[in-house]
Backbone atoms as SQL, in Angstrom:
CREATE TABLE atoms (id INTEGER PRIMARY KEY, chain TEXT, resi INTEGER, resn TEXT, atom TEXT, x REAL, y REAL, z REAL);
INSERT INTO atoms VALUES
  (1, 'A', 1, 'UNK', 'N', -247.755, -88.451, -191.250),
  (2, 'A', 1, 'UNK', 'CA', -247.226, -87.268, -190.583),
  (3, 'A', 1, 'UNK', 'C', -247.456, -87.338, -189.080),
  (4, 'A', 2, 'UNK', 'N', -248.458, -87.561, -188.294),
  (5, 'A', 2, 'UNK', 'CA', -249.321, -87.722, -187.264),
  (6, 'A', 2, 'UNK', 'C', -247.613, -88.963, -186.302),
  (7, 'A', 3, 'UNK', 'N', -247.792, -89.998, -187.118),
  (8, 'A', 3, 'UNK', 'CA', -247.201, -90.890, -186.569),
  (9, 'A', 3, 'UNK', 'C', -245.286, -90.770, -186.505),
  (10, 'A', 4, 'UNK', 'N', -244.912, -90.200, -187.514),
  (11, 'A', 4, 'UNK', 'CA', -243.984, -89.003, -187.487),
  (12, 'A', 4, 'UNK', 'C', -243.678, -88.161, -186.241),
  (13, 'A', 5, 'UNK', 'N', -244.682, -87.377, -186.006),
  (14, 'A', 5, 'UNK', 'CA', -245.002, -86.388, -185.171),
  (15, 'A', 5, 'UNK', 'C', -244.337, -87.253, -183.412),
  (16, 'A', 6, 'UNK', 'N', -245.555, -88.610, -183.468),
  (17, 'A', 6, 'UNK', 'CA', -245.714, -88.969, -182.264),
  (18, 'A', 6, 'UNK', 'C', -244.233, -89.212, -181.852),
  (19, 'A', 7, 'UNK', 'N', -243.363, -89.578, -182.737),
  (20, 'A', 7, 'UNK', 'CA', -242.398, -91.096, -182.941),
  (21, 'A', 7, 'UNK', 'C', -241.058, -89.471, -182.194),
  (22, 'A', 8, 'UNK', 'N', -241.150, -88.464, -183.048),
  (23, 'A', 8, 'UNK', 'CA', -240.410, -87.165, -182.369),
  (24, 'A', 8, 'UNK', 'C', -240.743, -87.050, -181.070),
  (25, 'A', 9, 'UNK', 'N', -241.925, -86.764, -180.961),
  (26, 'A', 9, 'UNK', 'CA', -242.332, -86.574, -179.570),
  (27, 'A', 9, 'UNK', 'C', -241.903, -87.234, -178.463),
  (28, 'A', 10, 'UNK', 'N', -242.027, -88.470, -178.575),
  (29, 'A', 10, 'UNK', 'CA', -241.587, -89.301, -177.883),
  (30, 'A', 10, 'UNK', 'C', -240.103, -89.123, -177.437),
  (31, 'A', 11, 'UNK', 'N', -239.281, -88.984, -178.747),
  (32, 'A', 11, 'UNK', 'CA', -237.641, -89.044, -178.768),
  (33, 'A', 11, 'UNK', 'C', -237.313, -87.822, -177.631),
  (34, 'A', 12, 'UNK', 'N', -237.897, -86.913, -178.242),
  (35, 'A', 12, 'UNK', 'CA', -237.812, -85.486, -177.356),
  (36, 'A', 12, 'UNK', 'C', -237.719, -86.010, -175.681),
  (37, 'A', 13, 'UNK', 'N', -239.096, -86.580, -175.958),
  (38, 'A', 13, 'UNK', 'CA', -239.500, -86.642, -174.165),
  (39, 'A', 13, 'UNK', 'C', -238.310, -87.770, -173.457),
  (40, 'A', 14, 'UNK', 'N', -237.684, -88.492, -173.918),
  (41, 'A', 14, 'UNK', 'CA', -236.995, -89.440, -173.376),
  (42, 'A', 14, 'UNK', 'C', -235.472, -88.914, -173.367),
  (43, 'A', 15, 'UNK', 'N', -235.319, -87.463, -174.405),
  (44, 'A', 15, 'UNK', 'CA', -234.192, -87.165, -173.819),
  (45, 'A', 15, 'UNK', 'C', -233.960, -86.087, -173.457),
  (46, 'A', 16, 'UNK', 'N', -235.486, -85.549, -172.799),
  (47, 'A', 16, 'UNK', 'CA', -235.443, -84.617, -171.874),
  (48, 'A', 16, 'UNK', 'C', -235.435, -85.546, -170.097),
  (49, 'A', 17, 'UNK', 'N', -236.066, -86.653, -170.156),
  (50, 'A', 17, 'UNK', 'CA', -235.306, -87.304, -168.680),
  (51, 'A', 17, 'UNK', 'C', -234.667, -87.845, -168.824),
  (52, 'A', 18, 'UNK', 'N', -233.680, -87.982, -169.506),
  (53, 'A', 18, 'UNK', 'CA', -232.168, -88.310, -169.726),
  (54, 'A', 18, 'UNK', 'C', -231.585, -87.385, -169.158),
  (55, 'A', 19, 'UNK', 'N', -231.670, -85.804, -169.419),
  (56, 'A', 19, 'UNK', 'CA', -230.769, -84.493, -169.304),
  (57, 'A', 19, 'UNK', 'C', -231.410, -84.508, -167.506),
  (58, 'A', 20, 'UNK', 'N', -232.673, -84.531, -167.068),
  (59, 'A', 20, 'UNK', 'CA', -232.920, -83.856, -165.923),
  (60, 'A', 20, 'UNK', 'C', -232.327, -85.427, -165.345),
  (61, 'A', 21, 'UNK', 'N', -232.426, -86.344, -165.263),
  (62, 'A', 21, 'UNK', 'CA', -231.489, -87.730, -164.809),
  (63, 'A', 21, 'UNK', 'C', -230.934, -87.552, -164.518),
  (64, 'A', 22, 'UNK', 'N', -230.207, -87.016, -165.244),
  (65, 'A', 22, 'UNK', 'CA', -228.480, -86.719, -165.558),
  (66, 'A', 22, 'UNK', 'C', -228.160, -85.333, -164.543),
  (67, 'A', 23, 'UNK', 'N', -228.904, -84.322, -164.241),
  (68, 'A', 23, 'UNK', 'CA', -228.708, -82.810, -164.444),
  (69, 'A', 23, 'UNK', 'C', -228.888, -83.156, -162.609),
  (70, 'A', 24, 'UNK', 'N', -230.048, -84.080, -162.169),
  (71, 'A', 24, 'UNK', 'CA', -230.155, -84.435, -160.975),
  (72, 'A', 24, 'UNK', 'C', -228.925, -84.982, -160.150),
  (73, 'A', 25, 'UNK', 'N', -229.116, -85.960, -160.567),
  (74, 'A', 25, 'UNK', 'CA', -227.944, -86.702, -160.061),
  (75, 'A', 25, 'UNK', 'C', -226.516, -85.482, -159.602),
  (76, 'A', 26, 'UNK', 'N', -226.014, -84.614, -160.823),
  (77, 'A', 26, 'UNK', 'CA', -224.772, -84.054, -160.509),
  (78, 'A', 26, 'UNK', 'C', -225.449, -83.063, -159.289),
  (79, 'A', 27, 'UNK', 'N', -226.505, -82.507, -159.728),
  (80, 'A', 27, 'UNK', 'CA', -226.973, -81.453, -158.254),
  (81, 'A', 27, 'UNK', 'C', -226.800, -82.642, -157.088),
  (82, 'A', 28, 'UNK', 'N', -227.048, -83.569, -156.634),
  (83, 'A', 28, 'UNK', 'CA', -226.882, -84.360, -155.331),
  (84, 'A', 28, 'UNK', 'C', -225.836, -84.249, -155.281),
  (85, 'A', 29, 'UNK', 'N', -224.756, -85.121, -156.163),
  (86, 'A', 29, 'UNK', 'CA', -223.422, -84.600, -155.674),
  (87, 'A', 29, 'UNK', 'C', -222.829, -83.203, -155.620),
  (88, 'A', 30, 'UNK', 'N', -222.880, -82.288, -156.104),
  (89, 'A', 30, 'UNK', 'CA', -222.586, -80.945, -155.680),
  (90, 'A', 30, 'UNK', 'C', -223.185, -80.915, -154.015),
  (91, 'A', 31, 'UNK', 'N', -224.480, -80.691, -153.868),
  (92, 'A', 31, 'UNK', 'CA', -224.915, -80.079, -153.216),
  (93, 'A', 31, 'UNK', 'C', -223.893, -80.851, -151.607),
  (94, 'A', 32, 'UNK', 'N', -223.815, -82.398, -151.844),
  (95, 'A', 32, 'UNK', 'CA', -223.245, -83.084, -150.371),
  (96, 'A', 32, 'UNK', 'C', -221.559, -83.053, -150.658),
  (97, 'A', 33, 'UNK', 'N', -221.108, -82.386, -151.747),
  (98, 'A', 33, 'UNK', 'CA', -219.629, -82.030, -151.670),
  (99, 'A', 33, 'UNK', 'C', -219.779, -80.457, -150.713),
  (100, 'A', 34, 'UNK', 'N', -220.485, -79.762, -151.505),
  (101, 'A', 34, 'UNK', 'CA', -220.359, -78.153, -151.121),
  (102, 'A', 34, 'UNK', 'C', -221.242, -77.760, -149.248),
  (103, 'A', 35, 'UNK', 'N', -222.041, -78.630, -148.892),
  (104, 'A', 35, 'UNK', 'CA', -222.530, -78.849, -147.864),
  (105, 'A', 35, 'UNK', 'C', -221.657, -78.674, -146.635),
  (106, 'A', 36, 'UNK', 'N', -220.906, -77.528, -146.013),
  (107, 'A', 36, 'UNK', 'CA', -220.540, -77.915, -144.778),
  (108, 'A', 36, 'UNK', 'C', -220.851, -78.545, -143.334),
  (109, 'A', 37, 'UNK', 'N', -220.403, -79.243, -142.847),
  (110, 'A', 37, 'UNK', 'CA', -220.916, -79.616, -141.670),
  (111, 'A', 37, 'UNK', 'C', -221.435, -78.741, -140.759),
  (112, 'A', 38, 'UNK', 'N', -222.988, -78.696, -140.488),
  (113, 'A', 38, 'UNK', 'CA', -222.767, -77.719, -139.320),
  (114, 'A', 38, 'UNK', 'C', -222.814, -78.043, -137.891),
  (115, 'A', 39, 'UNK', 'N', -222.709, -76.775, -137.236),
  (116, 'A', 39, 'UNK', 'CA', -221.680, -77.263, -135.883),
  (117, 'A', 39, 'UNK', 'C', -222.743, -77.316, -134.988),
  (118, 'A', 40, 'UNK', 'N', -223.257, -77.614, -133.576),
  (119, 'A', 40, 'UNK', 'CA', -223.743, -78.238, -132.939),
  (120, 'A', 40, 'UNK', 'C', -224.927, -77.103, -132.138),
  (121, 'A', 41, 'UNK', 'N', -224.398, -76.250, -131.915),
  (122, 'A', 41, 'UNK', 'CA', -225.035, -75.094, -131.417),
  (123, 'A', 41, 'UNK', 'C', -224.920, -73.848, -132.067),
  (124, 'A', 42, 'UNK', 'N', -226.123, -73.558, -132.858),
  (125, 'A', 42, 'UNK', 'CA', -225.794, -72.006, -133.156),
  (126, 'A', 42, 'UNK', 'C', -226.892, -71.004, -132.908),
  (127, 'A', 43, 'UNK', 'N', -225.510, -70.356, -132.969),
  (128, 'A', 43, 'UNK', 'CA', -226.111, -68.834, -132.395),
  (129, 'A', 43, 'UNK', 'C', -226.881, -67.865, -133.521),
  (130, 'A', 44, 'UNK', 'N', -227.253, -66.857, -133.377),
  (131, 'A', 44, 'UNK', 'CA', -227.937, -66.156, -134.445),
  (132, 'A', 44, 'UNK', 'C', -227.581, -65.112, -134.267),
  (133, 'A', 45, 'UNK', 'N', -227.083, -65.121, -135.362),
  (134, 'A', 45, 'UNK', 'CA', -226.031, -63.498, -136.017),
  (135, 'A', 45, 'UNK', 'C', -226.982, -62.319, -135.322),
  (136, 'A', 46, 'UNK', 'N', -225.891, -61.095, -135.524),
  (137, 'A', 46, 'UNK', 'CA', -226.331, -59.747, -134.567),
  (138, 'A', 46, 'UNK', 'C', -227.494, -59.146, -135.780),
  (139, 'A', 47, 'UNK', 'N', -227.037, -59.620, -136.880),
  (140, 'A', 47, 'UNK', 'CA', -228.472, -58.840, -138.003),
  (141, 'A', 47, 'UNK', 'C', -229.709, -59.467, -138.125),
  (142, 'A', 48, 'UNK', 'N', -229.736, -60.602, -137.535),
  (143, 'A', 48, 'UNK', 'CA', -231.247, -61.247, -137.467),
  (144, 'A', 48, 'UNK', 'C', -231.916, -60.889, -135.740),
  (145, 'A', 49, 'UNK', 'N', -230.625, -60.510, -135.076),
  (146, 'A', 49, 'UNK', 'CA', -231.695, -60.331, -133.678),
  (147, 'A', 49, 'UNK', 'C', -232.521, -59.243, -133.590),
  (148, 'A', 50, 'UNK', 'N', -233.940, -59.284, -133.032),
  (149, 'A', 50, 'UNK', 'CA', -234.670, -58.413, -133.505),
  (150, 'A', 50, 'UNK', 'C', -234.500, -57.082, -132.586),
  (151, 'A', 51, 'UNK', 'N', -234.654, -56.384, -133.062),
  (152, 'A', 51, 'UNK', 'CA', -234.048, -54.478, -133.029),
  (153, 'A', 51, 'UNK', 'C', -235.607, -53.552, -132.318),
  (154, 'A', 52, 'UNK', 'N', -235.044, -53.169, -131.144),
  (155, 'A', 52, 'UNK', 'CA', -235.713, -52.505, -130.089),
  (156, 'A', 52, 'UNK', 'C', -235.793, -51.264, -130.974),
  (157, 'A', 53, 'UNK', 'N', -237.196, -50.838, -130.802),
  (158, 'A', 53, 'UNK', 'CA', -237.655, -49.389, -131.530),
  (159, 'A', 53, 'UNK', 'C', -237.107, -48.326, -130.411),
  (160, 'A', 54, 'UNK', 'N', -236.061, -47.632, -131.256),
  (161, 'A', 54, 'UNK', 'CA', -235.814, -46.230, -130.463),
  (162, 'A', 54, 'UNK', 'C', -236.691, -45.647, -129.273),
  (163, 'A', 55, 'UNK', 'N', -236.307, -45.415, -128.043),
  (164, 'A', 55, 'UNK', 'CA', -237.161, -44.825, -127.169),
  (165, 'A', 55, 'UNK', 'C', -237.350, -42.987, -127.916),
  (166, 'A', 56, 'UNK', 'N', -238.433, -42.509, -127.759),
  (167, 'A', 56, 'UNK', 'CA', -238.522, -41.295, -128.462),
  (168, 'A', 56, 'UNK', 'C', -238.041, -40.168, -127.046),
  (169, 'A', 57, 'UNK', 'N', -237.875, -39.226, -127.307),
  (170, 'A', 57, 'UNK', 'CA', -236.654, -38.702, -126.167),
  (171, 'A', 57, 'UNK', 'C', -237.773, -36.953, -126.375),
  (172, 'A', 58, 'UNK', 'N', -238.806, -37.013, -125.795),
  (173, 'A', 58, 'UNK', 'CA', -239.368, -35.194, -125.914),
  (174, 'A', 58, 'UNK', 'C', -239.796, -35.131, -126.926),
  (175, 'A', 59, 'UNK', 'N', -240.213, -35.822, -127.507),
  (176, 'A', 59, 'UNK', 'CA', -241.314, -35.366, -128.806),
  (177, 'A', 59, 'UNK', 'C', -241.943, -33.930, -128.747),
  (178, 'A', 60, 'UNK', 'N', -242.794, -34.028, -127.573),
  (179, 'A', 60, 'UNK', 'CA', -243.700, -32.967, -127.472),
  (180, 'A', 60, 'UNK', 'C', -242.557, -31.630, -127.122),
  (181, 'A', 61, 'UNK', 'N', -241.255, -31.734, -127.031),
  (182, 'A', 61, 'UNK', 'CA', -240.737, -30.114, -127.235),
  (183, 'A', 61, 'UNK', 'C', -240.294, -30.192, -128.831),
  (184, 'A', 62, 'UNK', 'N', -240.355, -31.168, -129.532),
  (185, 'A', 62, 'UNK', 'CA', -240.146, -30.634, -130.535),
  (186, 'A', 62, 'UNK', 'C', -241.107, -30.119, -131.878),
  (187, 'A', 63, 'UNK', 'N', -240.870, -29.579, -133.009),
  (188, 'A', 63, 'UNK', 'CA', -241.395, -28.987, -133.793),
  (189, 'A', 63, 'UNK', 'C', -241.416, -29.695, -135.015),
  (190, 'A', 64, 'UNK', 'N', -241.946, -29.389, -136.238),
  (191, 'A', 64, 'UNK', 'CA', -241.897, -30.467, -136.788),
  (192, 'A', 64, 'UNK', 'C', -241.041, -29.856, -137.933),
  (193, 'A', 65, 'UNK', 'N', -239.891, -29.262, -138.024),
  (194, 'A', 65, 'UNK', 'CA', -238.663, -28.614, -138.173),
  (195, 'A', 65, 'UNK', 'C', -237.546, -29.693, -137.884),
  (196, 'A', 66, 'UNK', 'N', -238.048, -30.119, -136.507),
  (197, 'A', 66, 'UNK', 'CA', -236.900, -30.711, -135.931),
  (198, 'A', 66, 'UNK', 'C', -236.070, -29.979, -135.026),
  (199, 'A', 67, 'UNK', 'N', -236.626, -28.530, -134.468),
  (200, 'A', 67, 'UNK', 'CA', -236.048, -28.025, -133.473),
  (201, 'A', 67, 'UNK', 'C', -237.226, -27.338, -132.464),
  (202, 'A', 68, 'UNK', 'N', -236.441, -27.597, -131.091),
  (203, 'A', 68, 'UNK', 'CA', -237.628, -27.400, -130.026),
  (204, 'A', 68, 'UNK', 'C', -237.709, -26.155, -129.984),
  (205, 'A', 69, 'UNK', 'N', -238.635, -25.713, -129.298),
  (206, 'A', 69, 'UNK', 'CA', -239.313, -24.105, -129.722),
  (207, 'A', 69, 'UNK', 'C', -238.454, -23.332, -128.969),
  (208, 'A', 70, 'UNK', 'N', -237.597, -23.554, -128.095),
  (209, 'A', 70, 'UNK', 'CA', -236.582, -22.453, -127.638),
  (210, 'A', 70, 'UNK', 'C', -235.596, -21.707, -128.372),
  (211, 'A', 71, 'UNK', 'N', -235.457, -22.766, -129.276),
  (212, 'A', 71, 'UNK', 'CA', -234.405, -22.447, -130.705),
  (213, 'A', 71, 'UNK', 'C', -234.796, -21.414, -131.660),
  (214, 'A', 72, 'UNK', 'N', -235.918, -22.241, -131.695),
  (215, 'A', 72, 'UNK', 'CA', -237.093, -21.208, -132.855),
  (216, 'A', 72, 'UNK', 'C', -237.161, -19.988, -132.885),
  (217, 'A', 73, 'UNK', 'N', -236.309, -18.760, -132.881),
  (218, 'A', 73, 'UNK', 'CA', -236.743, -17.508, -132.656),
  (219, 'A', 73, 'UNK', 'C', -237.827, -16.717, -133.358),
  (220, 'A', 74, 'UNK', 'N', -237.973, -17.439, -134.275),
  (221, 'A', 74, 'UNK', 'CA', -239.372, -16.633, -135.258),
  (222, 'A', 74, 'UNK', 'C', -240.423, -17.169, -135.202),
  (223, 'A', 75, 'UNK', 'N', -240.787, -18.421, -134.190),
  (224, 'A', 75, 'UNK', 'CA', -241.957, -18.251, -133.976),
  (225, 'A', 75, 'UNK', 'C', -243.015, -17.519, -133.768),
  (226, 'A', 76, 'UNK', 'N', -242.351, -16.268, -132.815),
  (227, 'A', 76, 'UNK', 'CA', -243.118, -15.561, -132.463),
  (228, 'A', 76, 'UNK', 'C', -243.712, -14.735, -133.296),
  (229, 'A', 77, 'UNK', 'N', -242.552, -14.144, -134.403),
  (230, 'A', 77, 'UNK', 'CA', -242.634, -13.465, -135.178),
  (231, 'A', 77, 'UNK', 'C', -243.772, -14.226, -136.335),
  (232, 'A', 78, 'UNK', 'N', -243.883, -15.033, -136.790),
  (233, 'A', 78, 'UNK', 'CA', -244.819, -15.995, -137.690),
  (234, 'A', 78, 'UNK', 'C', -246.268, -15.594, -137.030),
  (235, 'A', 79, 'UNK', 'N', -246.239, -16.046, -136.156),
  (236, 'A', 79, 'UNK', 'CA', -247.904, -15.722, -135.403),
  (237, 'A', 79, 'UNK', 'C', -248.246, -14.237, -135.468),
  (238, 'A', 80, 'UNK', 'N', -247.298, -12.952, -135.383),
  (239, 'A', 80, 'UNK', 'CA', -247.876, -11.565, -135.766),
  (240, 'A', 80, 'UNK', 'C', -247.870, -11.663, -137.168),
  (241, 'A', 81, 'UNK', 'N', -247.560, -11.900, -138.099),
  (242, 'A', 81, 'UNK', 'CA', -247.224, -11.111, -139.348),
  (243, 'A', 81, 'UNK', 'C', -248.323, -12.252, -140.220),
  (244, 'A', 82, 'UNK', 'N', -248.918, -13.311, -139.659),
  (245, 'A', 82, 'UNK', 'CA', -249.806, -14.138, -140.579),
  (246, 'A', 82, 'UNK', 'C', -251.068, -13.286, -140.696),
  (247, 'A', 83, 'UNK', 'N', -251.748, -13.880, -141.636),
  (248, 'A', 83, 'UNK', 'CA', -253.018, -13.493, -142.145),
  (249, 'A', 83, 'UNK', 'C', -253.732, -14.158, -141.269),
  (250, 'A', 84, 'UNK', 'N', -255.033, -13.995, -141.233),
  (251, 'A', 84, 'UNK', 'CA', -256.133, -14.565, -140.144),
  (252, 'A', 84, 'UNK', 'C', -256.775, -15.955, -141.499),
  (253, 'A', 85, 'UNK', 'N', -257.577, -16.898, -140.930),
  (254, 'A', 85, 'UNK', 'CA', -257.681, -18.070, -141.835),
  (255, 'A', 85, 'UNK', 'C', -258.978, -17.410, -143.099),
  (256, 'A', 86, 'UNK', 'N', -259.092, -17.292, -144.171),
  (257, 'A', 86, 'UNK', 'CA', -260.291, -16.549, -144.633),
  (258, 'A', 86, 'UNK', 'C', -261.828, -17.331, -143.874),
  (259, 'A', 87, 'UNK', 'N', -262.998, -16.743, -143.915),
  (260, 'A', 87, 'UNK', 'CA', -263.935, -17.485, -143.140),
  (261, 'A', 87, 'UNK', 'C', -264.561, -18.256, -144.445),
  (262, 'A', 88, 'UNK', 'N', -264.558, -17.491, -145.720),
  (263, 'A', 88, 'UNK', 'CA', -265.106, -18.215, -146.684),
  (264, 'A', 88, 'UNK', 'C', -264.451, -18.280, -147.908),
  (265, 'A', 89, 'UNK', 'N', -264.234, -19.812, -148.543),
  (266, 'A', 89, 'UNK', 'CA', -263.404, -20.005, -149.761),
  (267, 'A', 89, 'UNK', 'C', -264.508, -20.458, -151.025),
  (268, 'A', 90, 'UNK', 'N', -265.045, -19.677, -151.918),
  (269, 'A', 90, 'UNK', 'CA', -265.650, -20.134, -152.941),
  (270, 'A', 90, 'UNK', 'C', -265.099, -20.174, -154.668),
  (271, 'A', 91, 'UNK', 'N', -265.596, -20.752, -155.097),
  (272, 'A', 91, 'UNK', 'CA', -265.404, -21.412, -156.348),
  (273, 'A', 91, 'UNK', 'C', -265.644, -21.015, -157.272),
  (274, 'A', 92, 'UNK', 'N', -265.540, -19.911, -158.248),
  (275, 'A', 92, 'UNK', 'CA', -266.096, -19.125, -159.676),
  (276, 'A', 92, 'UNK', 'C', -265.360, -19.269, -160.652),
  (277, 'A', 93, 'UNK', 'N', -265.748, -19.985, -161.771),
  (278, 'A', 93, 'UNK', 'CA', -264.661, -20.759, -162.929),
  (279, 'A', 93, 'UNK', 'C', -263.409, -21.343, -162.769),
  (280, 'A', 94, 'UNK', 'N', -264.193, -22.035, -161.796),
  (281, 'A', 94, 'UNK', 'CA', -263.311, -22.904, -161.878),
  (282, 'A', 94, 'UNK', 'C', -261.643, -22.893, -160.642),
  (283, 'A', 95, 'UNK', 'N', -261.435, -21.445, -160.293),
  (284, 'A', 95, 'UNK', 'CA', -260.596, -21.142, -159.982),
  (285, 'A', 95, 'UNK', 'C', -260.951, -20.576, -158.397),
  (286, 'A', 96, 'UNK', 'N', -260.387, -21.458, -157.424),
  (287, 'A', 96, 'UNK', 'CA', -260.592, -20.894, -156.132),
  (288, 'A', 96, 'UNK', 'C', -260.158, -19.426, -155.390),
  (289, 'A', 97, 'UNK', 'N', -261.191, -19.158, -155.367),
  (290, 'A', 97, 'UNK', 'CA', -260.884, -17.162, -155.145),
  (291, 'A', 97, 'UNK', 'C', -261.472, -17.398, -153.273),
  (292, 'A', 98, 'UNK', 'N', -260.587, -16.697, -152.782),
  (293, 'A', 98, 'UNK', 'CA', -260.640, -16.985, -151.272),
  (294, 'A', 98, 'UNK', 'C', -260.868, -15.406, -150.633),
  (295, 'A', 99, 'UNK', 'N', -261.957, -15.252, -149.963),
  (296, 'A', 99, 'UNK', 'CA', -263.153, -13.937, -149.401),
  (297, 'A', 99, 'UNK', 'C', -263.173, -14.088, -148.202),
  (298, 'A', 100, 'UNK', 'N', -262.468, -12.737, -147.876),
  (299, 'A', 100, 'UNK', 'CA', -262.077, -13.122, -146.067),
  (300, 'A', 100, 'UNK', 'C', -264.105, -12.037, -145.640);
């Protein structure tokens, strides 16, 4: 059985580099049929040149809305009508109960 075994093994292996032999060879020729010539000087496409980070234009008038505070008419209104921050937030089963 053993010698069986080897005698397959073998067969296998010799016509698996037969197929990659074989499988090689046609990739060389593909690859120097399909191969265009290339041309002498090249340039590098507009999507590989590397891309200047946006200059940021007034950050500091804007909000983080996305509109500068002149726009904002309820700002003002937000700052009267809020609650003050509580001074103390504690913890009783579990469930945060907040004690101005």
């Amino acid at each position: 059985q053993n010698k069986q075994l080897e005698e397959d093994i073998k067969e296998l292996e010799a016509k698996i580099k037969q197929r990659n032999g074989r499988s090689d060879v046609v990739l060389v020729k593909e690859q120097e049929q399909t191969a265009p010539p290339a041309p002498v000087a090249l340039k590098s496409p507009p999507c590989f040149q590397k891309e200047q980070p946006p200059v940021p234009e007034s950050d500091a008038v804007r909000t983080i809305e996305g509109s500068n505070t002149a726009d904002n008419r309820y700002s003002e209104l937000v700052s009267e009508f809020s609650k003050a921050e509580p001074a103390v937030v504690s913890l009783e089963y579990g469930v945060a109960r907040m004690t101005c």
